[in-house]
C-alpha positions as CSV (number, residue, x, y, z in Angstrom):
1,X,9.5,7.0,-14.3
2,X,10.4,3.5,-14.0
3,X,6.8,2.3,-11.7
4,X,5.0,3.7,-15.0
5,X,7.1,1.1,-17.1
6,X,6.9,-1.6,-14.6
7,X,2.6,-0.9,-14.7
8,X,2.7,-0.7,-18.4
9,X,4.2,-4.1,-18.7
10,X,1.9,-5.6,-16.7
11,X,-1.8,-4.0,-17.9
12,X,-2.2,-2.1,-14.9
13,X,-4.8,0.2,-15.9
14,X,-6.8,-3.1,-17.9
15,X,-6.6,-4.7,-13.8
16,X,-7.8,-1.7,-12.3
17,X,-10.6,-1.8,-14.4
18,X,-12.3,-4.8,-12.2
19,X,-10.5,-3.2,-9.1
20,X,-12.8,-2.1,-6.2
21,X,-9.5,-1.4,-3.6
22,X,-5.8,-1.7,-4.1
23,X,-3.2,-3.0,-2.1
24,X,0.3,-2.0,-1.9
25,X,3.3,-2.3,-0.4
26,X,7.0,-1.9,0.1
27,X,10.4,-1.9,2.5
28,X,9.6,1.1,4.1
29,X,6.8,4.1,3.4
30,X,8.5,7.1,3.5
31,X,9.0,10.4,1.8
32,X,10.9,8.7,-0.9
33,X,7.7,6.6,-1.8
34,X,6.2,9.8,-2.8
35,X,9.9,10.1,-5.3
36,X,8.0,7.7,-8.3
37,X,8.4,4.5,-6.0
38,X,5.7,1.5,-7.0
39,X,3.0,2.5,-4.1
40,X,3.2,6.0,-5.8
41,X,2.9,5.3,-9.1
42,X,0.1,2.5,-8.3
43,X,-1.5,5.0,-5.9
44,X,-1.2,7.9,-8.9
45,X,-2.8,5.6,-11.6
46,X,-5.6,4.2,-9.0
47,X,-7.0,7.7,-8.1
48,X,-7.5,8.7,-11.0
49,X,-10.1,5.9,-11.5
50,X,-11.3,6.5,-8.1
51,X,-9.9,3.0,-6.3
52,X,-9.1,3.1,-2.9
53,X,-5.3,2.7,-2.2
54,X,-3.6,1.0,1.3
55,X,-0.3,0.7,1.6
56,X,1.5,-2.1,3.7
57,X,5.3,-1.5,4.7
58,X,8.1,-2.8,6.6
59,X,8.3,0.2,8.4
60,X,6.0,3.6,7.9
61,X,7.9,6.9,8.6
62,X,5.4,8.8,11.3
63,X,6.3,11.9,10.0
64,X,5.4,11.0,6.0
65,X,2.4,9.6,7.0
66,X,0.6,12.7,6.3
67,X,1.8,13.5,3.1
68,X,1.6,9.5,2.0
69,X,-2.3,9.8,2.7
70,X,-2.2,12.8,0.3
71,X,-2.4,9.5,-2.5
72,X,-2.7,6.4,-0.7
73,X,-6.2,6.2,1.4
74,X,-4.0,4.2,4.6
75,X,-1.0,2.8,5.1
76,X,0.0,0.3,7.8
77,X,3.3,-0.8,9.0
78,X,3.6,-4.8,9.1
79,X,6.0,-4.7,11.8
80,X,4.8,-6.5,15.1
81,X,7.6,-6.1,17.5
82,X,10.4,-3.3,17.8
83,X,13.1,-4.8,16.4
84,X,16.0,-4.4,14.3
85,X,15.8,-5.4,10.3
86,X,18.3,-8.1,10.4
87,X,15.9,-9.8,13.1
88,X,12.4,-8.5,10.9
89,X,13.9,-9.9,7.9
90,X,12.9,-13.7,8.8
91,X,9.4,-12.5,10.4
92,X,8.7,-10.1,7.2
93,X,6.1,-13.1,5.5
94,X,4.7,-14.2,8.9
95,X,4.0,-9.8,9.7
96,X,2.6,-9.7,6.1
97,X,-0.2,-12.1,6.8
98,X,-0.8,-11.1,10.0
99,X,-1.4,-7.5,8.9
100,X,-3.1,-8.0,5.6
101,X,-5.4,-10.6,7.6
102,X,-6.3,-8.0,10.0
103,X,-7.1,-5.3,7.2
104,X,-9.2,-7.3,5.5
105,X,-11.0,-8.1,8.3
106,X,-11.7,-4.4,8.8
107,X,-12.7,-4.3,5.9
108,X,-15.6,-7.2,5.9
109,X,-17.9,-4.6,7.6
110,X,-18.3,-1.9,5.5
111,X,-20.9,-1.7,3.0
112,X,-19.5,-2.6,-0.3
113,X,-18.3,0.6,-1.8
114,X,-18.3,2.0,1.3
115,X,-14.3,2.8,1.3
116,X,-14.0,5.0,-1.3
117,X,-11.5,8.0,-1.6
């Protein structure tokens, strides 16, 4: 599977070590994520030493969602307007920060450790 290379190469597991949530992303979360895509394999590695996983996409399929929270723990679309991806592209940076932003602010109010899968 190429995401297990991709983590090999980069000491993934050594990271997740020190990791108390993950946060991934890609295009669009789908049921090809779920096919050996990078959120997967992150996601796969992650559970197994109980990290919390979100997900951040371009664009979440409604109808994967369920099955994408089988292995990631949330998963938000970064998409602030309905528009089409020739008109996201240029906004893509600007949604990313806005949305991580707002996750994180979530976040802030749980008890530390309170997030956990």
């Amino acid at each position: 599977m190429f995401s297990s290379q991709v983590l090999d190469s980069c000491h993934f597991d050594d990271h997740l070590k020190k990791a108390d949530l993950v946060i991934t992303g890609e295009g669009k979360l789908d049921a090809q994520t779920l096919m050996g895509k990078a959120p997967f394999g992150v996601a796969q590695r992650a559970k197994k030493r109980g990290v919390p996983v979100l997900a951040l996409g371009g664009a979440v399929d409604p109808s994967a969602v369920s099955s994408l929270n089988k292995y990631l723990d949330a998963v938000f679309s970064i998409t602030q307007a309905a528009v089409e991806l020739e008109q996201a592209k240029p906004k893509a940076r600007e949604w990313l920060q806005v949305t991580t932003e707002q996750v994180l602010r979530c976040l802030r109010y749980l008890p530390r450790g309170e997030f956990r899968s």
